[in-house]
C-alpha positions as CSV (number, residue, x, y, z in Angstrom):
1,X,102.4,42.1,62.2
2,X,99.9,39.7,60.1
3,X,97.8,42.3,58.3
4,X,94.6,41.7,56.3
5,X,96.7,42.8,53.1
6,X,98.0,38.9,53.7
7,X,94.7,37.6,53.2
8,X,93.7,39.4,50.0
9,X,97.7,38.4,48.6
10,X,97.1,34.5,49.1
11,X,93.5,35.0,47.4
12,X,95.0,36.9,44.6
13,X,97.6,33.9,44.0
14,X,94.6,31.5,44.3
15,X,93.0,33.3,41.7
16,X,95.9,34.1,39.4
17,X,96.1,30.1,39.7
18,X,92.4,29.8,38.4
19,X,93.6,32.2,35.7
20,X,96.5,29.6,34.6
21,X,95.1,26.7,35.2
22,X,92.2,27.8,32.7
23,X,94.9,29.1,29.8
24,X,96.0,25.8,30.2
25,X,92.8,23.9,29.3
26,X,92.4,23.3,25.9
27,X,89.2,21.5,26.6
28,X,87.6,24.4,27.4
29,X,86.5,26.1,24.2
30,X,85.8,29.5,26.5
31,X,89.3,29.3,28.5
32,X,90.6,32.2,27.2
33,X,87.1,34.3,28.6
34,X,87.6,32.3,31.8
35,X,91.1,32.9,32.3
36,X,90.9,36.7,31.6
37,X,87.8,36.7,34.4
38,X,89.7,35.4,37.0
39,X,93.2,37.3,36.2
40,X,90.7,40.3,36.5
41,X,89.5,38.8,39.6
42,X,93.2,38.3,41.3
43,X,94.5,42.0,39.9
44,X,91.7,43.1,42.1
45,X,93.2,41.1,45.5
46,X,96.9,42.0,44.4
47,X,96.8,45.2,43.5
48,X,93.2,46.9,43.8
49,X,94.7,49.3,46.5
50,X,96.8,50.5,43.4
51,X,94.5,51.0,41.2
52,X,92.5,53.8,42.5
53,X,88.8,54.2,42.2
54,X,88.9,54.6,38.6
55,X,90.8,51.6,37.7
56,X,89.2,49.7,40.2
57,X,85.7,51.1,38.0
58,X,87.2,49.8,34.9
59,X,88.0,46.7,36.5
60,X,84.4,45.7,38.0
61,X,83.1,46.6,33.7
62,X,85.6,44.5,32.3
63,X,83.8,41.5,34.8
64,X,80.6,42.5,33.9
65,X,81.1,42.7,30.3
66,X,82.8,38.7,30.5
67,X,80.4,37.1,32.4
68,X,77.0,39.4,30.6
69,X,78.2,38.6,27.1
70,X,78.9,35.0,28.1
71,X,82.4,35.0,27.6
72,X,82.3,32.5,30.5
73,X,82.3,28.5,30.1
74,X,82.6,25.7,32.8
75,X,85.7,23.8,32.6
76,X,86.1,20.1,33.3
77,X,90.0,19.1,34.4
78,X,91.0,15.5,34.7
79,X,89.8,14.4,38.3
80,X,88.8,11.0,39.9
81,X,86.1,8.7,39.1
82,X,83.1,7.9,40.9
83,X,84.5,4.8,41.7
84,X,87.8,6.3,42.2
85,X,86.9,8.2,44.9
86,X,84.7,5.8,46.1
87,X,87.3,3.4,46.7
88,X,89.3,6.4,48.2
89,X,86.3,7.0,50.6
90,X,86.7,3.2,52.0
91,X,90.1,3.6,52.0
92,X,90.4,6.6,54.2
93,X,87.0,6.2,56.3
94,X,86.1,9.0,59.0
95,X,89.9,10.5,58.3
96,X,88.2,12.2,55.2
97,X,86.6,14.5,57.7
98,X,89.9,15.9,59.2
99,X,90.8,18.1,56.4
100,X,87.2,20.0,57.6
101,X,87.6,19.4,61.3
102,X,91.0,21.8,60.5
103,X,89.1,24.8,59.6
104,X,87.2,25.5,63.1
105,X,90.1,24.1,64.9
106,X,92.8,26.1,63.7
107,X,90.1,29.5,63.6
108,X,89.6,28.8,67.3
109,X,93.5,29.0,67.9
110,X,94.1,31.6,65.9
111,X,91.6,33.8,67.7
112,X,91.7,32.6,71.4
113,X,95.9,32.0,71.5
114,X,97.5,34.0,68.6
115,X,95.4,36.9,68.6
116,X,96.7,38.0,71.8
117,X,100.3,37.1,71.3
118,X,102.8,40.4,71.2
119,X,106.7,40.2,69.8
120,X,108.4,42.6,71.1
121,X,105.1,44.6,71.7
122,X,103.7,44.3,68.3
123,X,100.8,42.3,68.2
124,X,101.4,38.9,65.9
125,X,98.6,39.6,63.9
126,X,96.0,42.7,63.3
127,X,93.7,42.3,66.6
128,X,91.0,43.8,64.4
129,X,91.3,41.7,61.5
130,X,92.0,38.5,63.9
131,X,89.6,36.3,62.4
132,X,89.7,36.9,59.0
133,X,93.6,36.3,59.3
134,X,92.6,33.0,61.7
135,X,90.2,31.5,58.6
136,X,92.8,32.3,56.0
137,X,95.3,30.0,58.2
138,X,92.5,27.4,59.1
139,X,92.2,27.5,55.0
140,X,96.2,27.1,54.2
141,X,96.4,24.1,57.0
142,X,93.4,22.2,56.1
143,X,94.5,22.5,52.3
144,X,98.1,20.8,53.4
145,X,96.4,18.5,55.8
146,X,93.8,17.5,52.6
147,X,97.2,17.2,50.5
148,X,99.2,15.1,53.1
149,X,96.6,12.8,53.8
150,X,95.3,11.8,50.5
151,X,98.6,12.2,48.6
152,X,97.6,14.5,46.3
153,X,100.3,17.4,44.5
154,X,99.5,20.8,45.2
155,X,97.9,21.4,41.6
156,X,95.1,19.6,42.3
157,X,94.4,22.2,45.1
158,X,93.8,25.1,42.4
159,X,92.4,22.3,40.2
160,X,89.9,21.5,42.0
161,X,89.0,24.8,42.8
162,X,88.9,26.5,39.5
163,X,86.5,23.5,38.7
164,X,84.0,24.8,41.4
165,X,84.0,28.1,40.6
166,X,84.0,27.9,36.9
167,X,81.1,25.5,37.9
168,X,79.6,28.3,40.0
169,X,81.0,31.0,37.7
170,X,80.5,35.0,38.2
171,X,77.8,34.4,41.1
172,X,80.9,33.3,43.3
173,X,81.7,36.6,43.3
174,X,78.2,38.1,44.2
175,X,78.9,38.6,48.1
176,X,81.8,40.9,47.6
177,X,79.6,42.6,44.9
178,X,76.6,43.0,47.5
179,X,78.7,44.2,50.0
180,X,80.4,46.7,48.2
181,X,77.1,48.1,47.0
182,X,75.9,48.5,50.7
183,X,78.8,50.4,51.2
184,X,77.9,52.6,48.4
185,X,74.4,52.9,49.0
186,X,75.4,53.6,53.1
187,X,77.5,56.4,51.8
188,X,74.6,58.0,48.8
189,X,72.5,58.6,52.1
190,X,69.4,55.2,50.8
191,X,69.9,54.7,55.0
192,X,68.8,58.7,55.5
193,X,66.3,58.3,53.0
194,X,64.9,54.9,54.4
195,X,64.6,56.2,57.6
196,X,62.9,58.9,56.9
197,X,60.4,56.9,54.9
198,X,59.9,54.7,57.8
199,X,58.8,57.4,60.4
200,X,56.7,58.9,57.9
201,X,54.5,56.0,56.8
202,X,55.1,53.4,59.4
203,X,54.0,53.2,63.3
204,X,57.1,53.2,65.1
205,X,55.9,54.6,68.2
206,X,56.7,51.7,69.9
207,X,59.3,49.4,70.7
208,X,58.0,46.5,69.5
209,X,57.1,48.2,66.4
210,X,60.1,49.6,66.0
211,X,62.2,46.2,66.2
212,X,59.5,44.8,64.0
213,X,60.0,47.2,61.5
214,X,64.0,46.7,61.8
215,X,63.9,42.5,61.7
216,X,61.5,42.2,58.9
217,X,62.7,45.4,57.1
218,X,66.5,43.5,57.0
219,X,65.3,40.2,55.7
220,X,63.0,42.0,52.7
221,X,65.5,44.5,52.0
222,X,68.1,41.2,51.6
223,X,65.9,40.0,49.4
224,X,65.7,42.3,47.1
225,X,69.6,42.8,47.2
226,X,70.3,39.5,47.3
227,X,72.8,39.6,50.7
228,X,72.6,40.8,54.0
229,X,75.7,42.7,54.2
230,X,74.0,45.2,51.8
231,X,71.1,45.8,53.5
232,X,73.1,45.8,56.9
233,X,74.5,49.5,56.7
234,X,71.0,51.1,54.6
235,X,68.5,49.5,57.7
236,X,71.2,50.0,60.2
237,X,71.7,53.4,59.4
238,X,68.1,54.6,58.9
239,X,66.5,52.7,61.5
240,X,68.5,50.9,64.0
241,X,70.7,53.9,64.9
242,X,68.1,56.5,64.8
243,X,65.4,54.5,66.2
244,X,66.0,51.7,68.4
245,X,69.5,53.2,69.6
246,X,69.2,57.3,69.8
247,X,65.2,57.3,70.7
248,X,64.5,53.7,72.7
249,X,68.1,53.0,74.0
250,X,69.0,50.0,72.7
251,X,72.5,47.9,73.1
252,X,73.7,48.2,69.5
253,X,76.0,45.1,70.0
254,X,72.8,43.0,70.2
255,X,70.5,44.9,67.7
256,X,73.4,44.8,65.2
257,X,73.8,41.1,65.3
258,X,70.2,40.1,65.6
259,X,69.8,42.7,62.8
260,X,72.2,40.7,60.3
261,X,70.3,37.5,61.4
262,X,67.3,38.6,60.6
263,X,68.8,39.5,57.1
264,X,70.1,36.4,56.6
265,X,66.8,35.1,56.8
266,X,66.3,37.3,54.1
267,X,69.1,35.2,52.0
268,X,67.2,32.0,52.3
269,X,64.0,32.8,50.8
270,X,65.2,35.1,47.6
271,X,66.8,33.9,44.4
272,X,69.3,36.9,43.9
273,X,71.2,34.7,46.6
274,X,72.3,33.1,43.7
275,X,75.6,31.5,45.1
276,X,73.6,29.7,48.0
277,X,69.9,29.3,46.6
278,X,70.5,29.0,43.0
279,X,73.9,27.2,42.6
280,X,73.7,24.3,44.5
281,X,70.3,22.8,42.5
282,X,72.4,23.1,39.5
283,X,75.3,21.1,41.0
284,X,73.0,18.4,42.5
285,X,71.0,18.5,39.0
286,X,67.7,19.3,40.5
287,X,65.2,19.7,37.6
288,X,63.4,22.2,40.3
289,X,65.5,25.5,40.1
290,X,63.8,26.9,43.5
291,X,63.5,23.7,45.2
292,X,66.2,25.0,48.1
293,X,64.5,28.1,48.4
294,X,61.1,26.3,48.9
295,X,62.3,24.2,51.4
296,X,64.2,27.1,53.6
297,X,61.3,29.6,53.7
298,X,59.3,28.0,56.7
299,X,62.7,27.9,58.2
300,X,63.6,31.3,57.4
301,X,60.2,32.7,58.4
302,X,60.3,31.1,62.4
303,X,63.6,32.4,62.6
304,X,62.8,36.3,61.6
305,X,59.6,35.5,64.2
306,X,62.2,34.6,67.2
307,X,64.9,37.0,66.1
308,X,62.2,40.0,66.7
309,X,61.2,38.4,69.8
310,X,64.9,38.2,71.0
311,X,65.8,41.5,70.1
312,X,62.7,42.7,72.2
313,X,63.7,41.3,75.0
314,X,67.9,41.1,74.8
315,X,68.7,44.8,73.6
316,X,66.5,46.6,75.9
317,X,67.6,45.3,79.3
């Protein structure tokens, strides 16, 4: 059986190749802060199950300490040229696209056809990890399809990556940061606390008050953590679960997704979203540092207005 332990192995070797890739670069006057970040980073995948809590502690300090003291630098290995990869683009046309048309495709197989496939009554993968282990293939196959097609070695693969994410440095790793702090904070009790707080001081004598309360608590509460899945299990457990399941009798399926909607709403108008919000003006060179979060918030704000209206009328049927 394909388990998730498969996933976190092939991102540990992607990330032990960032690690070499950046010994290697002599351009990089930081590559020795670089490389020990990201061997840091793939000890975690390959053997953070190992480690116990208090290595694992230890571990997360040493990242902190590299990145906070600036041990970090952004490395620039030998690529194309504009006009390069122009020419390439004229070359190869629409075709450019398939490497990305791979992904969904091979996601969709994974969970409609392979999830459900048994060898000798053992499932062929983890039914409950089923889509993680899907993407992780979708991401293997459109990397060889990307390689076949433009005729690339595989080095350029890890090249190119480690150039993005020494480009978006520590802040790639903020998601799995966020989320392990919900976690954290889920199992401290904040979602006890919260919810408490919430019946005390605001009206949720009502439905639609209490979905109100749930939507736009999600997307501020994502804003000040900077992800959704960290504000998921503190709102969830203090107000969704107490609340709008156990007192109004909601459908959790549906007030848990809408829920996570409504904190990604959240993501788009805060800059501790630093990976989506704050990254990609520095990449385009945008002299505004908040212009992406300017332009998502009337977005973001309909959205959390039709996500409370949908939960009001979906989970209570």
């Amino acid at each position: 059986m394909i388990r998730l332990g498969a996933v976190y192995l092939l991102a540990g070797l992607m990330f032990a190749g960032f690690a070499l890739f950046s010994g290697l670069d002599r351009s990089n006057p930081k590559r020795w802060g670089n490389t020990a970040f990201w061997a840091l980073v793939a000890l975690s995948f390959l053997a953070g199950d190992r480690l116990g809590d208090l290595g694992n502690g230890v571990l997360v300090l040493g990242l902190a300490l590299l990145a906070g003291l600036g041990f970090l630098g952004r490395s620039h290995p030998e690529t194309t040229t504009p006009g390069e990869r122009m020419a390439t683009a004229e070359r190869y046309g629409n075709r450019l696209f398939v490497p990305a048309l791979v992904l969904p495709l091979v996601v969709a197989l994974g969970v409609l056809v392979l999830k459900p496939v048994q060898i000798g009554g053992v499932p062929l993968m983890d039914p409950k990890q089923a889509t993680l282990i899907s993407l992780a293939l979708a991401v293997v196959a459109a990397v060889a399809t990307a390689l076949l097609l433009l005729r690339q070695p595989p080095a350029a693969a890890v090249q190119e990556g480690r150039r993005l994410v020494d480009t978006v440095s520590w802040a790639a790793l903020l998601p799995q940061f966020l989320a392990a702090l919900g976690a954290v904070f889920a199992l401290a009790g904040v979602g006890k606390e919260i919810g408490g707080l919430v019946t005390d001081y605001l009206p949720v004598d009502t439905r639609f008050a209490a979905v109100s309360v749930y939507c736009v608590g999600m997307a501020a509460f994502t804003m000040l953590m900077g992800n959704a899945f960290a504000a998921f299990p503190v709102l969830t457990g203090g107000v969704a679960i107490p609340i709008l399941v156990g007192h109004f009798g909601g459908n959790p399926a549906v007030i848990a997704s809408i829920g996570m909607l409504s904190g990604f709403c959240g993501t788009l108008m805060t800059p501790l979203a630093a990976n989506f919000n704050l990254v990609p003006p520095a990449l385009l060179e945008i002299p505004d540092r908040y212009a992406v979060i300017k332009a998502q918030i009337p977005t973001a704000l309909l959205m959390l207005i039709v996500n409370t209206v949908l939960m009001y009328v979906l989970a209570f049927r």
